[in-house]
Every structure is written in structure tokens, then in C-alpha cells.
C-alpha positions as CSV (number, residue, x, y, z in Angstrom):
1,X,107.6,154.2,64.2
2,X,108.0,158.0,64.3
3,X,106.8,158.4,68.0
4,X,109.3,154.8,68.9
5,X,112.3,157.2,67.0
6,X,110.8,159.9,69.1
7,X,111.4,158.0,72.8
8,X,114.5,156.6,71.5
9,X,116.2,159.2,70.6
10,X,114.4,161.3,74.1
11,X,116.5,158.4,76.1
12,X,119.6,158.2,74.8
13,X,120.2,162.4,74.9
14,X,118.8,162.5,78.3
15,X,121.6,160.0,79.3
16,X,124.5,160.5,77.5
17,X,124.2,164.0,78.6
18,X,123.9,163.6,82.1
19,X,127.0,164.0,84.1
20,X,126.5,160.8,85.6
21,X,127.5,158.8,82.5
22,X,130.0,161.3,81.3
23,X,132.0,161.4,84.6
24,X,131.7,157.3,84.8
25,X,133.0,156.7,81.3
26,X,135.6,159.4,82.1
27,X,136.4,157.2,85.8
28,X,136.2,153.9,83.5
29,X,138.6,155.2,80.8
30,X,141.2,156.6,83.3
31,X,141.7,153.6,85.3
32,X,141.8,151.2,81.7
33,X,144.2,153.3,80.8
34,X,146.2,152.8,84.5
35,X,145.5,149.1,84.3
36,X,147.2,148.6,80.8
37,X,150.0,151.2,81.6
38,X,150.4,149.9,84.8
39,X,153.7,147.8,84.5
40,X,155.8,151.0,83.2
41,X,154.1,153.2,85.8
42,X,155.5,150.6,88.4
43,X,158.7,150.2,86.6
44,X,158.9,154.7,86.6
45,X,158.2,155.0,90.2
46,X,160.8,151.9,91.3
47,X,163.9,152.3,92.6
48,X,166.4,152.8,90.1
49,X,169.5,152.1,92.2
50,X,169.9,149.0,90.5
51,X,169.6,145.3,90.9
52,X,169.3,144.2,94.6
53,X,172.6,142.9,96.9
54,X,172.8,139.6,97.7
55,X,175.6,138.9,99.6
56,X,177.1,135.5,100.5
57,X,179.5,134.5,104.1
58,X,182.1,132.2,104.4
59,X,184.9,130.9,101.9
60,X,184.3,131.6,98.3
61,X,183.8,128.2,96.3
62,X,182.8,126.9,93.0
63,X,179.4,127.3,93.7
64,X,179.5,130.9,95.2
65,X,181.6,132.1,92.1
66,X,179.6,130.3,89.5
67,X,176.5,132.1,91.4
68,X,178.3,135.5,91.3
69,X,179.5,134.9,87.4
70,X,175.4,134.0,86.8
71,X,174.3,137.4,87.7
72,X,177.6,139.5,86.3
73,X,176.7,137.8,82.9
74,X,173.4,139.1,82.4
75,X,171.8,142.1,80.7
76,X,169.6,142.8,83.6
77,X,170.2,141.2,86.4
78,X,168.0,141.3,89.3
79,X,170.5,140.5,91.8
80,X,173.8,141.5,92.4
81,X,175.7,138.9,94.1
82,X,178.5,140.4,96.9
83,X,181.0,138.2,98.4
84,X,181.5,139.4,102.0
85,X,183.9,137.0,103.3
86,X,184.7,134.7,106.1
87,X,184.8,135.4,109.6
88,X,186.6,132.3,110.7
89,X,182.9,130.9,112.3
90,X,179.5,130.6,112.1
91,X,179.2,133.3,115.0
92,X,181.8,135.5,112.9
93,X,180.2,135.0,109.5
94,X,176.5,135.7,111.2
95,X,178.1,138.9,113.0
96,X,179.4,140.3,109.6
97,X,175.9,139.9,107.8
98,X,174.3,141.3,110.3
99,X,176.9,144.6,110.2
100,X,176.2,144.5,106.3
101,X,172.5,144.5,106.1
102,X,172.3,146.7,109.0
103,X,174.4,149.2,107.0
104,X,171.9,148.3,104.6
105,X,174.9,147.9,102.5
106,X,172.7,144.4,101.3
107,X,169.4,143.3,101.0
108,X,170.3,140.0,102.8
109,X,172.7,137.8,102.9
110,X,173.0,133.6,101.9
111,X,175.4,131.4,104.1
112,X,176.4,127.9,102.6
113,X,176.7,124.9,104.6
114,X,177.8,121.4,103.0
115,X,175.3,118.7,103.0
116,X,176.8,115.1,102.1
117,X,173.4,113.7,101.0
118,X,172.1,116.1,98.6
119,X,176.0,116.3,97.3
120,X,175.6,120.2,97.3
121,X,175.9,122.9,100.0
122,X,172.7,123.6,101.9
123,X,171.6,128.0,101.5
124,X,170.2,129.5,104.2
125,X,169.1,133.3,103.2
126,X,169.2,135.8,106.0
127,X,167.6,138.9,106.3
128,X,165.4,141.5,108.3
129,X,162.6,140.6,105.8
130,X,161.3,137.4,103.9
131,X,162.8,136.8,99.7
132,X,160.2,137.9,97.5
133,X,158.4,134.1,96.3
134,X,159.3,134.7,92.6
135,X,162.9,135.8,93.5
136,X,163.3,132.6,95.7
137,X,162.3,130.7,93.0
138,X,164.6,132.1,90.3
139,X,167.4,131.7,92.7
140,X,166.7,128.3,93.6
141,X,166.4,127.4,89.8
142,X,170.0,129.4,89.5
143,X,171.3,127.4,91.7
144,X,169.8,123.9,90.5
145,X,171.4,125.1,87.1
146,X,175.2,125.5,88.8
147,X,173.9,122.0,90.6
148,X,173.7,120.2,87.4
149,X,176.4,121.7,85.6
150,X,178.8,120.2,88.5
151,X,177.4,117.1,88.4
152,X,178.3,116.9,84.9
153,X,182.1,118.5,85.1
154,X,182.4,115.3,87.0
155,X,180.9,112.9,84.9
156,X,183.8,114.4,82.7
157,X,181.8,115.1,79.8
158,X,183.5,117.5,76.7
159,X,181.6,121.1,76.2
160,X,179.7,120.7,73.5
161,X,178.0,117.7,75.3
162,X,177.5,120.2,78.0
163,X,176.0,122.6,75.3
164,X,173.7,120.0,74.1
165,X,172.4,119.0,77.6
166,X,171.9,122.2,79.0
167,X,170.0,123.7,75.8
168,X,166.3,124.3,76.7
169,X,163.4,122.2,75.4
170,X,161.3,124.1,73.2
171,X,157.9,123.8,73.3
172,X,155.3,125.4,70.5
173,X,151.5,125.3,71.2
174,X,148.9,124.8,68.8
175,X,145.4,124.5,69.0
176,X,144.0,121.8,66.0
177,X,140.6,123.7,64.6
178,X,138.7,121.5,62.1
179,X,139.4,122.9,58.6
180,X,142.1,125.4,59.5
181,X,145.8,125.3,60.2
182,X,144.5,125.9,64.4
183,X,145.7,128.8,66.7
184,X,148.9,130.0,67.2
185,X,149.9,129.8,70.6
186,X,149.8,134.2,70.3
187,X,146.3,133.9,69.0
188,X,145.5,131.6,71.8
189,X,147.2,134.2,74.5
190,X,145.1,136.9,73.1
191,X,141.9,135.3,72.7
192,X,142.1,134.4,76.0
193,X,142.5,137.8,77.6
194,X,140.0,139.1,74.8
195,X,137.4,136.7,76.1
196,X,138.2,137.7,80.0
197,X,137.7,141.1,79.4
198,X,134.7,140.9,77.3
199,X,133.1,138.7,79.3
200,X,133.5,140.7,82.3
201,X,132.7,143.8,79.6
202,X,129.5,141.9,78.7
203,X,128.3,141.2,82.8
204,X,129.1,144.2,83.7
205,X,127.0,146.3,81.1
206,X,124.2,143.7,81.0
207,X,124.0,144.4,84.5
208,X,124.3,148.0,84.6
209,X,122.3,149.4,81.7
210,X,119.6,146.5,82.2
211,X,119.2,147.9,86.0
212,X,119.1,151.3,84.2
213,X,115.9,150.6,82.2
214,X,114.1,149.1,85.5
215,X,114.9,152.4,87.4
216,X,113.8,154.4,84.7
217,X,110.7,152.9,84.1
218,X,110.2,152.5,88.1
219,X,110.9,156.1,88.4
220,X,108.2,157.8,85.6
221,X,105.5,155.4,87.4
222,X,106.5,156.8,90.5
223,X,106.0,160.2,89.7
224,X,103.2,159.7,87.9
225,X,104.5,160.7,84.8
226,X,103.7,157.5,82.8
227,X,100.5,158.7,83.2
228,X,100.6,161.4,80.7
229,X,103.3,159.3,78.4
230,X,100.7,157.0,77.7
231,X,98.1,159.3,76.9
232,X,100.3,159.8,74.0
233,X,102.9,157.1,73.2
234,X,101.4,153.7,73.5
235,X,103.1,151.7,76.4
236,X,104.7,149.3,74.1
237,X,106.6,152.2,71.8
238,X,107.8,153.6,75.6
239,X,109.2,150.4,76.8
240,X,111.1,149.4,73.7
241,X,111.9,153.2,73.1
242,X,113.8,153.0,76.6
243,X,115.3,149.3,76.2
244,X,116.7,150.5,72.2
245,X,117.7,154.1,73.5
246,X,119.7,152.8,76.7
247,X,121.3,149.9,74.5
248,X,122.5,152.9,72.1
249,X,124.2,154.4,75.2
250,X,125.9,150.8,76.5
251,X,127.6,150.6,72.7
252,X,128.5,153.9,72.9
253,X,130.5,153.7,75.9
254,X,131.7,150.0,74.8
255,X,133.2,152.1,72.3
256,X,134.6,154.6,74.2
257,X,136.3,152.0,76.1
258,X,137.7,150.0,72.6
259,X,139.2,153.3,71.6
260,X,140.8,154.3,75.0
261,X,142.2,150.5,75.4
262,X,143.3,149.9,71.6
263,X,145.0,153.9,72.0
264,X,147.2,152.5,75.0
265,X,148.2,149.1,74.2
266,X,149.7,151.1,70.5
267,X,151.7,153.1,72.6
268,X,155.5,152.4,71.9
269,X,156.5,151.0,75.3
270,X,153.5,148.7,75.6
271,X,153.8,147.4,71.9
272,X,157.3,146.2,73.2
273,X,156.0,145.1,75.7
274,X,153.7,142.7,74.0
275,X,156.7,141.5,71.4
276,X,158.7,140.5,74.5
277,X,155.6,138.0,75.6
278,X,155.9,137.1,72.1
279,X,152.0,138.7,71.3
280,X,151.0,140.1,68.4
281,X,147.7,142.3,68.0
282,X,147.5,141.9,64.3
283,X,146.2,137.9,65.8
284,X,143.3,139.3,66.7
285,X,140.4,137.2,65.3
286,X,137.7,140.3,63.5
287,X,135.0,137.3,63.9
288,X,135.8,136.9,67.7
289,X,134.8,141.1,68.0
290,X,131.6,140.3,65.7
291,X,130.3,137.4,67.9
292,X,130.9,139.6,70.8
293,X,129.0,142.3,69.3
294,X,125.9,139.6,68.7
295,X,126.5,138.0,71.7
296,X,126.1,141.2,73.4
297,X,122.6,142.6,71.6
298,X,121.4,139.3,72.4
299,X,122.2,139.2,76.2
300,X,121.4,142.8,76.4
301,X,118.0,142.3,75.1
302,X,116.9,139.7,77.2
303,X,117.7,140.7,80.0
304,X,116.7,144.1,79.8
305,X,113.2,143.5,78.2
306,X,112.8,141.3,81.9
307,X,114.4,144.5,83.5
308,X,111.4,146.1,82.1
309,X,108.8,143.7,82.4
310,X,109.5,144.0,86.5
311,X,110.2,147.6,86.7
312,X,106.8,148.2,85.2
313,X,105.2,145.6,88.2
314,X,107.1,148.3,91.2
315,X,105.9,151.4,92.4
316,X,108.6,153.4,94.2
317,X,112.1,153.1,93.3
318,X,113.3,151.8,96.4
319,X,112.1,148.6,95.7
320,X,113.4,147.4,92.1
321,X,116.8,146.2,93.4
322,X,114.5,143.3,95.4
323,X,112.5,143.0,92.5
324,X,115.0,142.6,90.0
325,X,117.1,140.3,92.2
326,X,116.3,136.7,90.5
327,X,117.0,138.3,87.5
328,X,120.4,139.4,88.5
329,X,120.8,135.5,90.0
330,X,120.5,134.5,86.6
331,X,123.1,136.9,85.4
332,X,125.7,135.5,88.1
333,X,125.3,132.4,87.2
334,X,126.1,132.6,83.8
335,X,128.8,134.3,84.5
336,X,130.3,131.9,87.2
337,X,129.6,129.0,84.8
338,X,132.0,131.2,82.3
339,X,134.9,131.3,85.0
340,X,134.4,127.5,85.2
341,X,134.6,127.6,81.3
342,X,137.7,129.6,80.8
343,X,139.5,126.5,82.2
344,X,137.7,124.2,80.6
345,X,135.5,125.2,78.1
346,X,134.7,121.9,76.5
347,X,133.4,120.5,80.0
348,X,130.0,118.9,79.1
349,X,128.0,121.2,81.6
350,X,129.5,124.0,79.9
351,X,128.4,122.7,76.6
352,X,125.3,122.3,77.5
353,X,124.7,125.2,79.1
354,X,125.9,127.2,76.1
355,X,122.3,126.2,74.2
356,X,120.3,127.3,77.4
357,X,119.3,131.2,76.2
358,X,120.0,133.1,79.7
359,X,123.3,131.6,79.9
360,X,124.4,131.4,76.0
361,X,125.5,134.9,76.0
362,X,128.6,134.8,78.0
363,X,129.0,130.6,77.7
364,X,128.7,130.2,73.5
365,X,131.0,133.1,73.3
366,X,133.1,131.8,75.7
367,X,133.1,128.7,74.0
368,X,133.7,130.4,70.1
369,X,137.2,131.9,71.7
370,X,138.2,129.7,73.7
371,X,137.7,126.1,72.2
372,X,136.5,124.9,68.7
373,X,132.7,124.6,68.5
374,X,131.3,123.6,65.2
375,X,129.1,126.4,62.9
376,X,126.4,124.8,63.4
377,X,126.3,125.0,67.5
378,X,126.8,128.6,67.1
379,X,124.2,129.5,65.3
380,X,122.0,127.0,66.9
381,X,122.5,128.9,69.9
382,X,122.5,132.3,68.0
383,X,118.6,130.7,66.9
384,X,118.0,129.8,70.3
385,X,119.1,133.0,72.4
386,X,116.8,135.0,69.5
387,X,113.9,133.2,69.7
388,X,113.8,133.4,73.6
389,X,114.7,137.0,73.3
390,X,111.0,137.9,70.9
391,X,109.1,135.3,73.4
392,X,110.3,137.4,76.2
393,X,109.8,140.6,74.4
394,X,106.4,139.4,73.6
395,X,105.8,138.7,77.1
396,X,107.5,141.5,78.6
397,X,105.3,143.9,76.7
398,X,102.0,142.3,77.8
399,X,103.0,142.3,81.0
400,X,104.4,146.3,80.8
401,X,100.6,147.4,79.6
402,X,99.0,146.2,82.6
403,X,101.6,146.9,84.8
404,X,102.8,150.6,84.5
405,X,98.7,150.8,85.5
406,X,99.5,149.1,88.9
407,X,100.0,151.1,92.0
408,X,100.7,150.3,95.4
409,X,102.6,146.8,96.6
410,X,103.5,144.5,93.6
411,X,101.3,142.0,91.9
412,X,101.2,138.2,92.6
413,X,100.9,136.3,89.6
414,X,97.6,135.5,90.2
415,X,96.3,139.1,90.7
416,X,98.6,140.0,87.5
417,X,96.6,137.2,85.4
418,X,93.0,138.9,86.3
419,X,94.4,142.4,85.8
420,X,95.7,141.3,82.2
421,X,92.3,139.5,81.6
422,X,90.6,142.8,82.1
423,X,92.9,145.2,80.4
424,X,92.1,142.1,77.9
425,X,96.0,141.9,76.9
């Protein structure tokens, strides 16, 4: 146990300290923090000359000063509606937009034509460049709002009628759990967005660090320097030594990352931020972090005692990203089946696929945030996912004593069976 302390402890140091991992974590944390202050940087660095100019030819009507009375009436508007006035013609009217925007007294300009059918006027927006989609949308939905309002002046109806049709629908969301009042449509947002980024969180790392303990064993064999470890730390101590020591380095930059992210999102202008989308932190479910956490030492084990079953099998480090490639293919999967899942996580295929151990990982948590599985399923799969992960350590192990002994092009199965039989592992 002392010497397993001994490599554990030799691992972590000797990465943590490297400037490698500090300058990543450092490049990780910087553009987290960019990425959840991005809106107010975009918002700082805007134009602040105010709300766009829309302008509008031909006569003023009904419809062009209920449209200008829209945008005068709110808080922020994001248009600013100009009447330009009427030329007299179509050629006039065109002629004067044209003057305006390219004065670039306006952004663009809308010309209204009547259309008997529809029983409103036709718009037709002008300009040197296309509307922004989401802008053409809010203004079409503006403008189906001053539609309706008319049709309903004519109907003759009194204003509180008006009132009472015009009030929105509202709509709460709540998702029914078995034995609990459900999820608040907040806690829903969040666990969402909590599951998306730790499942990416949770590929990512799995990926990275579990690559990092097939180079590092890859690259002592190369040099020869496995061959003076083992003279004094037996092969098994080294290889969980490594896989324990790296995993101490994945949580500790996890943690880095938890720290940097929760220290931006408390940050006054993105806390208002969040109460405008109606999302409060405080709904973040504790047991959602802990499954994450398990979920995590799970995947991270599995896949890196395989990391290190096939690192041990290679000779030069230029070959362990073919080696390690249907291991990674396993990784990709699971996480493509958990982009299927987010949509629908109670999809059969992903239920099932939740129990099998290389996937459960990323699909059982998936599942735990994003849907309502029973106790029992999670901690079947918890069972499951364990069990594989001490039949593969088992496995890994016997194959890492024979195979930090093998030089030269990798082993078949065949030739790694008679090797094993002789080393009589």
C-alpha cells in the first residue's frame, strides 16, 4: 500500500505541476468564464445608439400608427418606427427610402400595400441588407397583434372584452416524479443545462485523462524505464498508481472548473440575468452533483483501466492513438446515444442502453436528470457499471504484467494468451 501511495502521489505532482495542465486549466477557465459572461460582453461592445430605424412610405394609417404607438410604448424597444411620408407614387415613395437609408438615416424601410383577401395591407421591408430572422419574426407577430385588434374594433366589441381576449395564455410546466410534488419548470431548465454540460464535462475528461494514462504508460515502456520500476514496484501497484493518481488530477481540475463557473454565474449582472429567464440556482438538485460525481469515478475507471490495459500492449508512443481507437468508439457512442437522450430520454433504446456498463455513465445519468427513473434502475446500474469496472480491472492488470514485458509490434490475442500462459498470469 505504501509503495501504491508512493506512485500515486509520484503521478499526480508530476502532473499538476507541469505547465501543460496549468496553462490548459488556465485556457479552460478563461473561455468558461467568456462563455457565461458572454451576453453582457456582447451587450458592452454593441452599439449604444439606440434601438434600430425602421421607417415606413406612403400615407400614415391605422395600421402604421398603431405600429409606431407599439414600439413608443415600450421600455426597450428594439425598433424605432419613423414615418417618412408619401411621395405621391410607388416610384416617389421607393425614391425617398432609398435617400433615407442611403443617408443611413434608417436601417430600412417597410412600404404598405392593400391586399383585399387577407383584409390587411401587404409589408414589403426594404433594405441594403436582409431583417435579422428573430427581428422578422417579432415584427410579423406585432403586426398580427394590430391584425387582430382591428378585426375586433369591428366586430364592435366593449374594452374589457378586448382586455380579456388579448390577455396571454399562461402556461406552467411540471414534471410528475413518483412520490414527490415533480419539477418545477426552473428545476427542469437547469437540470437540463446541468446535464449538457456535465455530460460533455464527463466525455471530455474520460477522454482526455483516460488517453493520458495510455501515453504515460506507452511512454516509460518506450524508454525503457518500466524496466527498472518493476524491479521495485510490482506492475500492478504502477498501473493502478497511475490510473488513481491521474483520476486525482481530472477532479481537481473538475473543481477548478465548478469554482470558476459557480464564481461567474453569482456575479450581479448574470444573477439578473437568470431571474429574468425565471431560473433559480438555489433548484439545483445536491443529488444530481452526487450522481455525477459516481457516475463519473465509474466511467473514469473503466475506461482508463482499458486505457491501460492497451497502453501496456504498445511500444512507441506513436502508436497508442490507433491502439486506443475502439476504445474511444465506445466512448462516442455513448455519448451520441446521450444527445439522442436529451430529447428523449425515456426512448426504450435509451433505457436499455442505460444498464449496458460502457454506456451507463453518461446514459443513467442522463436519464436520473432528465426523466424519472425508479431507485431501483439506478442502482442496478450503479451494481452493473461496478461490477464491470473490478472484471475489467481484473483483467486489465493481467493483461498489464505480461504486457509492459512486450517489445516490438503489438500482440495478437493469440500470441498474448501463450505469453500470459508463460508469465503464468
Amino acid at each position: 500500500m505504501n509503495k501504491l501511495s508512493t506512485v500515486v502521489k509520484f503521478t499526480f505532482m508530476n502532473r499538476v505541476q507541469a505547465k501543460a495542465f496549468v496553462v490548459t486549466t488556465l485556457i479552460f477557465a478563461l473561455v468558461l468564464t467568456v462563455m457565461i459572461n458572454l451576453p453582457a460582453i456582447i451587450a458592452k461592445f454593441s452599439s449604444s445608439d439606440g434601438p434600430a430605424k425602421l421607417g415606413i412610405v406612403g400615407k400614415e394609417t391605422e395600421v402604421t400608427r398603431a405600429l409606431k404607438s407599439f414600439y413608443e410604448n415600450q421600455k426597450e424597444p428594439e425598433l424605432q418606427i419613423v414615418l417618412l411620408g408619401d411621395g405621391g407614387s410607388k416610384e416617389a415613395n421607393a425614391k425617398l427610402g432609398k435617400e433615407k437609408l442611403d443617408a443611413k438615416e434608417i436601417k430600412g424601410y417597410l412600404e404598405f400595400t392593400e391586399d383585399a383577401t387577407a383584409g390587411f395591407p401587404k409589408a414589403t421591408y426594404n433594405s441594403k441588407s436582409s431583417m435579422d430572422f428573430s427581428m422578422e419574426q417579432k415584427l410579423k407577430s406585432v403586426l398580427q397583434a394590430i391584425k387582430a385588434e382591428t378585426v375586433v374594433k369591428d366586430m364592435g366589441l366593449t374594452a374589457e372584452q378586448r382586455a380579456k381576449l388579448n390577455a396571454p395564455v399562461s402556461i406552467q410546466t411540471v414534471q410528475i416524479q413518483e412520490g414527490t410534488t415533480g419539477k418545477s419548470e426552473s428545476q427542469m431548465v437547469l437540470a437540463y443545462v446541468l446535464v449538457y454540460a456535465l455530460l460533455f464535462l464527463l466525455y471530455m475528461t474520460v477522454i482526455g485523462y483516460g488517453n493520458m494514462v495510455a501515453t504515460e504508460i506507452t511512454a516509460e515502456k518506450s524508454s525503457r524505464v518500466m524496466e527498472v520500476l518493476i524491479t521495485s514496484v510490482s506492475p500492478l501497484k504502477q498501473m493502478f498508481g497511475k490510473i488513481i493518481g491521474i483520476c486525482l488530477l481530472g477532479l481537481v481540475q473538475i473543481a477548478v472548473f465548478v469554482v470558476v463557473g459557480a464564481a461567474n454565474l453569482l456575479i450581479p449582472q448574470n444573477m439578473d440575468k437568470l431571474k429574468s429567464l425565471n431560473i433559480d440556482l438555489g433548484d439545483v438538485q445536491l443529488s444530481l452533483l452526487g450522481y455525477f460525481l459516481i457516475f463519473y469515478l465509474l466511467g473514469y475507471f473503466i475506461y482508463a483501466t482499458m486505457f491501460a490495459a492497451v497502453g501496456s500492449l504498445v511500444s512507441r508512443t506513436e502508436e497508442v492513438g490507433q491502439a486506443i481507437m475502439p476504445v474511444m468508439f465506445l466512448i462516442i457512442a455513448g455519448f451520441m446515444i446521450a444527445m439522442f437522450g436529451l430529447q428523449n430520454p425515456n426512448a426504450p433504446f435509451v433505457v436499455a442502453m442505460s444498464f449496458v456498463p460502457f454506456f451507463s455513465p453518461l446514459i443513467m445519468f442522463l436519464r436520473i436528470g432528465m426523466s424519472d427513473p425508479a431507485l431501483w434502475e439506478i442502482w442496478l446500474s450503479i451494481a452493473i457499471t461496478a461490477a464491470t469496472m473490478f472484471a475489467l480491472g481484473w483483467l486489465a492488470a493481467k493483461i498489464y504484467r505480461v504486457g509492459v514485458l512486450l517489445y516490438g509490434k503489438r500482440p495478437s490475442f493469440k500470441e498474448l494468451r501463450k505469453a500470459m500462459r508463460a508469465f503464468r498470469v
